[in-house]
C-alpha positions in Angstrom: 23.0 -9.0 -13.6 21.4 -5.4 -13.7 19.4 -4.2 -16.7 21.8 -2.4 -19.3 20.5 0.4 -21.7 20.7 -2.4 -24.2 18.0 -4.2 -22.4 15.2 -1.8 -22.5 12.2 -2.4 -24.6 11.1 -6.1 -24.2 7.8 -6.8 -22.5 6.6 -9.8 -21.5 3.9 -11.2 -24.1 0.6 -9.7 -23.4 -1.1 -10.7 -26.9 -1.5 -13.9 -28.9 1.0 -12.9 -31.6 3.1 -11.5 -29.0 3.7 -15.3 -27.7 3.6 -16.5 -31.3 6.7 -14.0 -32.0 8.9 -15.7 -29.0 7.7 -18.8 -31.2 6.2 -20.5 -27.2 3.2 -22.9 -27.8 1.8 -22.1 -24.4 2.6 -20.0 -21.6 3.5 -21.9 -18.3 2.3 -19.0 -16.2 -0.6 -16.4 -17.4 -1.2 -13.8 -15.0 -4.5 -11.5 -15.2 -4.7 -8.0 -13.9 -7.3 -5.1 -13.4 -4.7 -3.2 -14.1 -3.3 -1.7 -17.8 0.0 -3.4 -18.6 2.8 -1.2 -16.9 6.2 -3.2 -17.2 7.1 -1.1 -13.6 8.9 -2.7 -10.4 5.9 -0.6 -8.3 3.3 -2.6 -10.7 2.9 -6.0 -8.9 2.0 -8.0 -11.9 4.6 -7.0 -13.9 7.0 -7.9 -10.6 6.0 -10.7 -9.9 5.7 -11.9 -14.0 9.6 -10.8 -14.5 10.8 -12.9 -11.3 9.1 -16.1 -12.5 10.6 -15.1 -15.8 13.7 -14.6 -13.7 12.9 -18.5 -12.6 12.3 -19.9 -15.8 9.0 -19.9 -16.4 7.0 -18.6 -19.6 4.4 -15.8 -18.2 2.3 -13.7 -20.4 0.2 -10.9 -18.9 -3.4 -10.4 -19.8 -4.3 -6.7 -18.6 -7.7 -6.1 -18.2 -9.6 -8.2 -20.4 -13.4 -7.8 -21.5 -15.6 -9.6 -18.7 -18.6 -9.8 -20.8 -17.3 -12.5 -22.3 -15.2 -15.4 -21.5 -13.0 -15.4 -25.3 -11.2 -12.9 -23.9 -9.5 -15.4 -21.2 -8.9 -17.6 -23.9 -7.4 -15.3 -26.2 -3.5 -16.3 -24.8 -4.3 -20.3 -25.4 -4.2 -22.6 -21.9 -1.2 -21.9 -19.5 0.8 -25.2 -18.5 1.0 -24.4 -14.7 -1.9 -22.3 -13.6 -4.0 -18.8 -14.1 -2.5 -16.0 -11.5 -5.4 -13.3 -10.7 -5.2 -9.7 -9.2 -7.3 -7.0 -9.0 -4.7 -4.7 -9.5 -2.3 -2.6 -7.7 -5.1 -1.1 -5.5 -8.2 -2.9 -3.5 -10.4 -2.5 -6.4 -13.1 -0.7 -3.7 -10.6 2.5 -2.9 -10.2 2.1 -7.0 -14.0 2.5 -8.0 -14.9 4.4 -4.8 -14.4 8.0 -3.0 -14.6 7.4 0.9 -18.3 8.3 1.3 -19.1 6.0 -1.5 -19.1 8.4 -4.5 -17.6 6.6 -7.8 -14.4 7.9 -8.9 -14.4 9.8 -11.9 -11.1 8.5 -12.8 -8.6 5.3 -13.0 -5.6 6.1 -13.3 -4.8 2.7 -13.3 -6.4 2.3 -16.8 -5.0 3.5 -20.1 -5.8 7.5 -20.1 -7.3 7.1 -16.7 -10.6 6.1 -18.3 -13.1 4.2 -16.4 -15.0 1.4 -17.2 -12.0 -0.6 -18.1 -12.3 -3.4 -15.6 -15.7 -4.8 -13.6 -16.1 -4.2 -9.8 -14.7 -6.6 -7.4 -12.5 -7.9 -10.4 -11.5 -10.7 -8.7 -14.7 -12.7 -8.2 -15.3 -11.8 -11.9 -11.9 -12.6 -13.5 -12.2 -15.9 -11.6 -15.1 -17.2 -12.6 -14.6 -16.5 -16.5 -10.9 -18.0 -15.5 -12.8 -21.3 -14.8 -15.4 -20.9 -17.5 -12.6 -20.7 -20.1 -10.4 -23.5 -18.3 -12.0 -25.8 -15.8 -9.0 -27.8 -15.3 -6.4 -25.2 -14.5 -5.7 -23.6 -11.0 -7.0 -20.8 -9.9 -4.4 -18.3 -7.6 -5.0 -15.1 -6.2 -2.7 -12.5 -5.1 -2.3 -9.0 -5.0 -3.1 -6.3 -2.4 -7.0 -6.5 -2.6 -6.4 -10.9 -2.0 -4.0 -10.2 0.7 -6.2 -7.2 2.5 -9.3 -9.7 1.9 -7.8 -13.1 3.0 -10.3 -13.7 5.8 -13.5 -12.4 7.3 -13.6 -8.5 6.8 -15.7 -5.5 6.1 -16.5 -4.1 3.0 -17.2 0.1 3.5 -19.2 0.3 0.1 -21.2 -2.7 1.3 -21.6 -1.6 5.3 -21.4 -5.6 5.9 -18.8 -8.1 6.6 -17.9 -10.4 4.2 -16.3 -13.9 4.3 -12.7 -14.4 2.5 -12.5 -13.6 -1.2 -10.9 -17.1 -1.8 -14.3 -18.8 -0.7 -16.2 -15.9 -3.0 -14.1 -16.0 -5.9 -14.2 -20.0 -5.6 -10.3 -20.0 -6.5 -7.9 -22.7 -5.2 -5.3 -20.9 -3.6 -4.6 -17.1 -2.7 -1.1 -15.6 -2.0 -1.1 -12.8 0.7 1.8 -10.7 1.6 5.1 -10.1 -0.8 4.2 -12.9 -2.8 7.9 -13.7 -4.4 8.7 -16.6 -2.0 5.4 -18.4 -2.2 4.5 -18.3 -6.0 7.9 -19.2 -6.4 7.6 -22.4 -4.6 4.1 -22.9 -5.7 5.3 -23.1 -9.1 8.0 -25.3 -8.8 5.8 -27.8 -6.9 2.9 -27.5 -9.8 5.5 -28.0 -12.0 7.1 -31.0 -10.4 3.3 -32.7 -10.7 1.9 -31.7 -7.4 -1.6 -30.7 -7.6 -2.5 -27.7 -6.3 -5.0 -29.8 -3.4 -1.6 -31.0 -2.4 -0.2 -27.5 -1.7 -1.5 -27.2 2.0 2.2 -26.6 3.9 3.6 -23.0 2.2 3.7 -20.1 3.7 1.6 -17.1 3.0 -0.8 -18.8 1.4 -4.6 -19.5 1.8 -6.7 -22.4 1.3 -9.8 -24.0 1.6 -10.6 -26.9 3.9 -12.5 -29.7 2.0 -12.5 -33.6 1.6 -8.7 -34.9 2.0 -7.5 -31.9 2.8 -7.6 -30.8 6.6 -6.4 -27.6 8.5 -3.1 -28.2 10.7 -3.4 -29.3 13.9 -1.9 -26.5 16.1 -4.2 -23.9 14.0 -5.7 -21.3 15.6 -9.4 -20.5 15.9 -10.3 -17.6 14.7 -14.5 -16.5 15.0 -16.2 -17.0 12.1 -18.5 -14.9 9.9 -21.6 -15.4 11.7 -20.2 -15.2 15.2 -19.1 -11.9 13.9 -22.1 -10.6 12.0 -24.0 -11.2 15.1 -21.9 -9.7 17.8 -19.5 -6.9 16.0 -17.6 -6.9 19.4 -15.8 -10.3 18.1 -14.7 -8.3 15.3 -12.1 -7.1 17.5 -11.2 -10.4 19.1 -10.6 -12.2 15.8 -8.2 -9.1 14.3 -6.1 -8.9 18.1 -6.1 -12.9 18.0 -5.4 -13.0 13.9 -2.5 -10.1 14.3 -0.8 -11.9 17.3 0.4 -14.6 14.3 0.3 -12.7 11.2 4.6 -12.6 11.0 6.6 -15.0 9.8 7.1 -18.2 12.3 3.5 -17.8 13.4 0.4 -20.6 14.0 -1.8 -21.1 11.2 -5.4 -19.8 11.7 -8.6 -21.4 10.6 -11.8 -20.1 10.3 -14.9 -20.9 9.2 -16.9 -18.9 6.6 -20.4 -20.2 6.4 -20.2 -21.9 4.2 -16.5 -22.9 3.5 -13.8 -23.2 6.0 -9.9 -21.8 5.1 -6.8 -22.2 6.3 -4.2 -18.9 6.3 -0.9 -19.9 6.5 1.8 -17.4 8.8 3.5 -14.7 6.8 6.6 -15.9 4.4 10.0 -14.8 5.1 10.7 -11.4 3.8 13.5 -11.7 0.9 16.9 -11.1 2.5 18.9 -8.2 0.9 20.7 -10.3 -1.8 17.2 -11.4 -2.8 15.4 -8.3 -3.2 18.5 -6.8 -4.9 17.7 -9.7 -7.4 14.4 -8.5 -7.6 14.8 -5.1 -8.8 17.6 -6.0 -10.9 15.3 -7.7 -13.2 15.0 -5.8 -16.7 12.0 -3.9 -16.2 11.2 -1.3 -19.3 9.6 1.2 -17.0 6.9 2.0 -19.3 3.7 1.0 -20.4 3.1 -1.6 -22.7 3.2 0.3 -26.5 -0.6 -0.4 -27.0 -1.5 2.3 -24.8 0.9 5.2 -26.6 -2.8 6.5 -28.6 -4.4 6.5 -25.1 -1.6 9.1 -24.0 -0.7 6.1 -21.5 -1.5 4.9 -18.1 -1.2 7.9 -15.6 -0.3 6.2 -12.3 2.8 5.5 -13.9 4.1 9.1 -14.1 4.8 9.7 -10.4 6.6 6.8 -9.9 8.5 6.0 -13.2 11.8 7.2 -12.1 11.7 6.2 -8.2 13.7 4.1 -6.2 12.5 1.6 -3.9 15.2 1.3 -1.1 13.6 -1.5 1.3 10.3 -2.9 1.9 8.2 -3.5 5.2 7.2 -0.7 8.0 7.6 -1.4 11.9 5.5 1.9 12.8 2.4 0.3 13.5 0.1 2.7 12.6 -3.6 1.7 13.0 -5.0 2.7 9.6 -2.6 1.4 7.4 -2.4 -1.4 5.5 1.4 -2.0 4.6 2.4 -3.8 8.0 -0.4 -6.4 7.0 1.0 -6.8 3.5 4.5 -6.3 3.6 4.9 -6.9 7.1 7.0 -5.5 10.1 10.5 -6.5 9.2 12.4 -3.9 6.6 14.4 -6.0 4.2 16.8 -3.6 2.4 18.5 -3.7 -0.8 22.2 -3.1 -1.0 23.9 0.2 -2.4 25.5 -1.2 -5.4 22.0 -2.7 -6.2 20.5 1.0 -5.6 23.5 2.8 -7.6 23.1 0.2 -10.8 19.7 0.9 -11.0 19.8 4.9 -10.8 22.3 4.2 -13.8 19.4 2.4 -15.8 16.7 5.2 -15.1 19.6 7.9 -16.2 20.0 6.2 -19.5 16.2 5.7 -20.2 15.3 7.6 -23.3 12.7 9.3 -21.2 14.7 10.2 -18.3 14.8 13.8 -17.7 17.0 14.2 -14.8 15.1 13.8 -11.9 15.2 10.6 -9.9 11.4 11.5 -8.0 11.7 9.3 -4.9 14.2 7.0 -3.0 12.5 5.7 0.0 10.3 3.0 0.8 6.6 2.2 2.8 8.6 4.9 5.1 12.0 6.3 4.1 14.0 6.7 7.1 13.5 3.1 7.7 16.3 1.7 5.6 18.2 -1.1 7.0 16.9 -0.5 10.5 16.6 -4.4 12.2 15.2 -5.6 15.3 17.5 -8.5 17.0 13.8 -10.1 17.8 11.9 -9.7 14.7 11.1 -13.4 14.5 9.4 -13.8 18.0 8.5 -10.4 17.8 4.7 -9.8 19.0 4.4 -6.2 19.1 2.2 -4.7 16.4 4.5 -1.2 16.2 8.4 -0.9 17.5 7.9 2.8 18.3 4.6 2.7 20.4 4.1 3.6 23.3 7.7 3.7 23.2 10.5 2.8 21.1 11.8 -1.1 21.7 14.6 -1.8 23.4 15.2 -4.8 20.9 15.1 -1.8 18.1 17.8 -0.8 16.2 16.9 2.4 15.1 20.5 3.5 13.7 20.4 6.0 10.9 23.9 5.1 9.9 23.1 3.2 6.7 20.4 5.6 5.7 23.5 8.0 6.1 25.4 6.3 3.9 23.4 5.4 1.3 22.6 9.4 1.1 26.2 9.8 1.0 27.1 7.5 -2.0 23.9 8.6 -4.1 25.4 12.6 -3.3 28.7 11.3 -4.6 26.8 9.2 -7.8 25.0 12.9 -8.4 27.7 15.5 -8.7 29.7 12.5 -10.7 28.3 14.3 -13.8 28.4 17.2 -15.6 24.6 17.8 -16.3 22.7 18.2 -13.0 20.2 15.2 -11.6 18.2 15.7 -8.9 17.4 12.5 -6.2 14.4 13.5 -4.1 13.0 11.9 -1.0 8.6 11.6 -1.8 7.2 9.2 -0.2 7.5 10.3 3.3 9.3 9.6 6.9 8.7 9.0 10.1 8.9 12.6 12.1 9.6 11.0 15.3 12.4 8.4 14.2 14.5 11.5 12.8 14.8 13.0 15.6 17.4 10.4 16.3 20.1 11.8 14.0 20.1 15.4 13.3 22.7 14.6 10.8 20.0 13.2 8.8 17.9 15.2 9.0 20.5 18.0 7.5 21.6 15.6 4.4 17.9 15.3 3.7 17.2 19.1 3.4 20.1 20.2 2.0 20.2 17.4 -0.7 17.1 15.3 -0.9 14.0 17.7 -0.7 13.1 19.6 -3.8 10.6 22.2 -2.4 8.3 20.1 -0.4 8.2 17.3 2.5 5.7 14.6 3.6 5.4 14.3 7.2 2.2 13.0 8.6 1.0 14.2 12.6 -2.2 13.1 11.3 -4.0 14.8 14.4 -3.8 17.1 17.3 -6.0 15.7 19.7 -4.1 13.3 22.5 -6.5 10.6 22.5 -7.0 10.5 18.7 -3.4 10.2 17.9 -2.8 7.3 20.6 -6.1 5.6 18.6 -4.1 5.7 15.4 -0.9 4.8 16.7 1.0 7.7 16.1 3.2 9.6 18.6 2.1 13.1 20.5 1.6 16.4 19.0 4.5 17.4 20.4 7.1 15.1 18.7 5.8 16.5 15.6 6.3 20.4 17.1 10.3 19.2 18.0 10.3 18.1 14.2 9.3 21.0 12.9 11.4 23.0 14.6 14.6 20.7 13.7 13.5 20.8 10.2 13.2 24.8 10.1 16.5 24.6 11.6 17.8 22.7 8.9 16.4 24.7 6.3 17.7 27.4 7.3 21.5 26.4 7.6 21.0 24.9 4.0 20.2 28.1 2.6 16.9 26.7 0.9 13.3 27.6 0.9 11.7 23.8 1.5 8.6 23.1 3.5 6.8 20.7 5.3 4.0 19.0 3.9 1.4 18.1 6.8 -1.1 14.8 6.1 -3.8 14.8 8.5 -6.8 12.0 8.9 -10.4 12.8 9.2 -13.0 10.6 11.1 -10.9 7.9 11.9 -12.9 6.4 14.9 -12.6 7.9 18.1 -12.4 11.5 16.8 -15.3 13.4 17.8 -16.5 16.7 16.6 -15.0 18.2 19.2 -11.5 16.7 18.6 -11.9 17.5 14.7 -12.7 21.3 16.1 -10.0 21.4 18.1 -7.9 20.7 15.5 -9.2 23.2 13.6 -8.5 25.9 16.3 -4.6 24.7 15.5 -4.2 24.8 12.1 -6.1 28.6 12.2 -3.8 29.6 15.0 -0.9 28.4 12.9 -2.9 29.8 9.2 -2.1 26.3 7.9 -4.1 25.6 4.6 -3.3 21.5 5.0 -3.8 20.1 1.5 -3.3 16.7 2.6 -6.4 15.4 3.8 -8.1 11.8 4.0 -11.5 11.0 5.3 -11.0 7.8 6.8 -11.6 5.0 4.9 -11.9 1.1 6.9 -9.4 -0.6 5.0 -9.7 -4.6 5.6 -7.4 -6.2 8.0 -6.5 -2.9 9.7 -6.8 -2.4 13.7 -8.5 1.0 12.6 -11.4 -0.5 10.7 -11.9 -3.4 13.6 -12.1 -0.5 15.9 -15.0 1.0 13.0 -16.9 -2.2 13.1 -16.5 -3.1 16.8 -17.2 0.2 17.8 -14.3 -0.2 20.8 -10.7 0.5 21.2 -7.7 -2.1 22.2 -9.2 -2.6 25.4 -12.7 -2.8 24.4 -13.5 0.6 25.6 -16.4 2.2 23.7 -15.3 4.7 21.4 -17.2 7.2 19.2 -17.4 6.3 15.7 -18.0 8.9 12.9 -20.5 6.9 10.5 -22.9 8.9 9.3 -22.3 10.6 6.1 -22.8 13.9 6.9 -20.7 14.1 10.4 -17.7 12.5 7.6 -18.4 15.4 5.5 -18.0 18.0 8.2 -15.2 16.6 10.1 -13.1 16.4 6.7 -14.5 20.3 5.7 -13.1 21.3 9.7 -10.0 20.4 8.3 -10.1 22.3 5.0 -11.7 25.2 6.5 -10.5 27.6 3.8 -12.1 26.0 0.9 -15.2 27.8 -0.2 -17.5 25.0 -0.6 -16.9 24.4 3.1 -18.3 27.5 4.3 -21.9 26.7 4.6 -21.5 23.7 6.7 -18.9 25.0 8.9 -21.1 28.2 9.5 -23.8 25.9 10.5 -21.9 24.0 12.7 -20.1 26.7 14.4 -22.8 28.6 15.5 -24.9 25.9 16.4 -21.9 25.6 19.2 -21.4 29.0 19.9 -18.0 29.2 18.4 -18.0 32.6 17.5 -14.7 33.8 17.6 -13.2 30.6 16.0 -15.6 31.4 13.2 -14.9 34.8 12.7 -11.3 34.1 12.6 -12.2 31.5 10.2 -13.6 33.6 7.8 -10.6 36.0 7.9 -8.4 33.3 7.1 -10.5 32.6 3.9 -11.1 36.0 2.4 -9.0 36.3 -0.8 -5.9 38.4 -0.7 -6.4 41.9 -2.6 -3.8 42.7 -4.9 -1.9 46.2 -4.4 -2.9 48.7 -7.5 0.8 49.3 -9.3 
């Protein structure tokens, strides 16, 4: 049943006297995070704790206990089943670390954003004060940093490969992907007396190769750490080979770690529609836990308090991003009475203030589109180089679900607002202006995400996105929208710097667009190589798909100026660009620059 306004205000235990209180000798289930306590359906820990709560299961939460020590992962007494670890919501390197390696001078996922709060590469350290405190008790890892880190990768703060996290961290088991179907069943198996060396046959899980227990026999080989650390070029092989079965229905790979050999299972079945509306049924305060009100509270909370997740999984395929490796391909969607029941508990949250922020997913024009093959499916994108036949890119359900939430809207008196934030695909609009229209009219506040990501040709087909010019039609559908809503909304450009293959040249060339055009774009990420991405193979391997070499932007300060190109405006730019531009010869890009970035006067009244 969905969470009433009754219903709000019980966490799960995160102290001692907390599990005292619900009068519990032990917790079956503790789950440890680098993370504050944020009782929030976007918060994994806190998911994944309400649906084994949802199962039966006792879980307490211990957020972001002092490492110095190993009392602290004693403090919530032994847990019956076994010890869950995460390093958060976040790879716990993109948490401590800017893209050219400067630490972050904030963590938002900490109480008052303070740093400090948590160690580096939490999950190595929670793990072995885990088994320090209790020898016996099973180790599991999960989370995005786990799943992004379940094999050989490479580690940007580092500049080095590294072998699995499950063989670092010395854990028993690690959970990659959506993790509801296999900590489910890993559970109930514990709990039936199975020991966790028995748990070899579920999927999207990890595990380590040892005495008695053996990696399946139709397994895949993937090369190992060394063979990668001494020819980068196999860097490549092992993601093409690894991504070929990473989907639900695949082989098993296996490969070896020197020292340690593991065993990743395929992807697990994404939840079907009934299951995810379970999900995000579940009574979820949507705050942080009370101990962190004299902290002012945990600020990554704020932007996505009062969102709506519609459907999870992205079939776009770009090459930088990591959701299609955690989430995977296939969209699972929740149904609109699920949607509708939960808007009605975010309107009656004391802290509701009429605006719903987000409704949208990994990619919000992507609800309840299917794929008639998505079980055999092999293609890493359904839109590149062209849309699949096999595709069912039908905007109808989006449509609807629009419809019913403008309907659930102007139902009441006082105005609330339902925005659209986190972003669609340009080029899949452009397969129902009708859509498109509903959106602007109804569903964009001021502002909209799109992200072209580049200009240059051979850039965007590096990062799997499609041409330039699809992203010119959009624009000019959206402006055409706009104005027959009568509304002043604009787009919001994201645009990617040094992602391999992008030359100076490119990043000038898109430069000489954005100044044509006088864009300002505030949206702008240096590339960071995120583990298990096609992007950061090609950053390692120094080659494209096809093993073409491909320029790669390492050095610190070629980042520096490729990502100032693109925020030529800023003053702090200016030196650099100068340099660059006249080294060139670039004269009359440069002098159009700097008219660009001269401050407006103000008119004398």
């Amino acid at each position: 049943m969905p969470m009433n306004k009754n219903q709000i205000g019980t966490f799960l235990p995160a102290t001692a006297e907390e599990i005292r209180q619900l009068g519990w000798d032990q917790a079956d289930v503790i789950l440890i995070t680098g993370d504050a306590y944020v009782d929030h359906p976007s918060f994994g820990v806190a998911l994944i704790g309400r649906w084994l709560e949802k199962l039966g299961y006792r879980v307490a939460i211990l957020a972001q206990p002092d490492w110095r020590s190993v009392e602290p992962f004693r403090s919530l007494g032994r847990p019956r089943l076994f010890l869950g670890i995460t390093s958060g919501c976040i790879d716990s390197r993109l948490n401590d670390y800017a893209s050219l390696g400067h630490r972050r001078r904030q963590d938002v996922y900490s109480p008052g954003g303070a740093v400090g709060l948590r160690p580096g590469r939490s999950l190595l350290v929670y793990s072995a004060r885990a088994r320090e405190a209790y020898p016996d008790v099973p180790i599991i890892l999960g989370g995005l940093e786990a799943s992004l880190r379940r094999l050989v990768h490479y580690d940007y703060i580092e500049d080095r490969l590294k072998r699995s996290v499950l063989i670092d961290a010395k854990a028993d088991l690690l959970i990659h992907g959506m993790a509801e179907k296999a900590v489910a069943e890993v559970a109930r198996k514990l709990d039936a007396g199975r020991s966790i060396d028995e748990l070899t046959d579920i999927a999207g899980t990890v595990f380590v190769v040892s005495r008695g227990i053996a990696a399946p026999v139709n397994a895949v080989t993937l090369p190992s750490l060394a063979e990668q650390q001494s020819n980068p070029l196999l860097v490549m092989e092992s993601h093409q080979k690894y991504q070929l079965n990473a989907h639900p229905g695949g082989l098993p790979v296996v490969q070896e770690q020197n020292p340690g050999t593991i065993v990743v299972m395929p992807l697990a079945e994404p939840l079907a529609g009934d299951e995810l509306d379970t999900v995000y049924d579940l009574p979820f305060t949507r705050s942080w836990h009370p101990r962190y009100d004299g902290d002012n509270g945990v600020p990554a909370l704020t932007p996505v308090q009062f969102s709506l997740t519609t459907h999870r999984g992205c079939f776009g395929g770009c090459s930088f991003c990591s959701i299609g490796c955690h989430q995977g391909k296939q969209i699972s969607s929740r149904s609109l009475e699920s949607l509708i029941n939960e808007a009605e508990v975010i309107r009656n949250h004391p802290q509701f203030r009429g605006t719903i922020v987000d409704l949208g997913g990994p990619t919000a024009n992507m609800y309840r589109m299917e794929c008639s093959r998505a079980q055999n499916c092999k293609r890493l994108s359904c839109l590149l180089q062209s849309p699949c036949r096999h595709a069912r890119l039908d905007h109808g359900p989006i449509l609807e679900m629009m419809e019913a939430f403008i309907r659930w809207r102007e139902s009441f008196p006082k105005r609330i607002n339902v925005f659209v934030a986190s972003g669609i695909r340009h080029d899949i609009s452009l397969e129902s202006p009708e859509y498109l229209d509903l959106l602007v009219r109804y569903f964009v506040g001021g502002h909209l995400k799109v992200a072209p990501e580049h200009y240059c040709p051979s850039v965007l087909n590096l990062m799997g996105k499609p041409p330039f010019e699809v992203f010119e039609q959009f624009e000019q559908r959206f402006n055409e929208a706009r104005r027959r809503a009568g509304k002043e909304v604009y787009l919001v450009p994201y645009f990617i710097s040094a992602h391999p293959g992008c030359s100076l040249q490119d990043a000038s060339m898109l430069t000489e667009y954005l100044v044509s055009r006088s864009w300002r774009p505030q949206q702008v990420q240096d590339f960071v190589p995120i583990p298990l991405t096609l992007s950061t193979a090609m950053y390692v391997a120094g080659i494209d798909t096809v093993k073409k070499p491909i320029h790669i932007p390492r050095s610190r300060r070629e980042k520096r100026l490729q990502a100032a190109l693109l925020q030529y405006y800023q003053p702090h730019n200016k030196k650099l660009i100068n340099q660059f531009l006249q080294q060139k010869g670039c004269a009359d890009l440069l002098s159009r620059i700097n008219r660009l970035s001269k401050p407006k006067r103000r008119r004398k009244s």
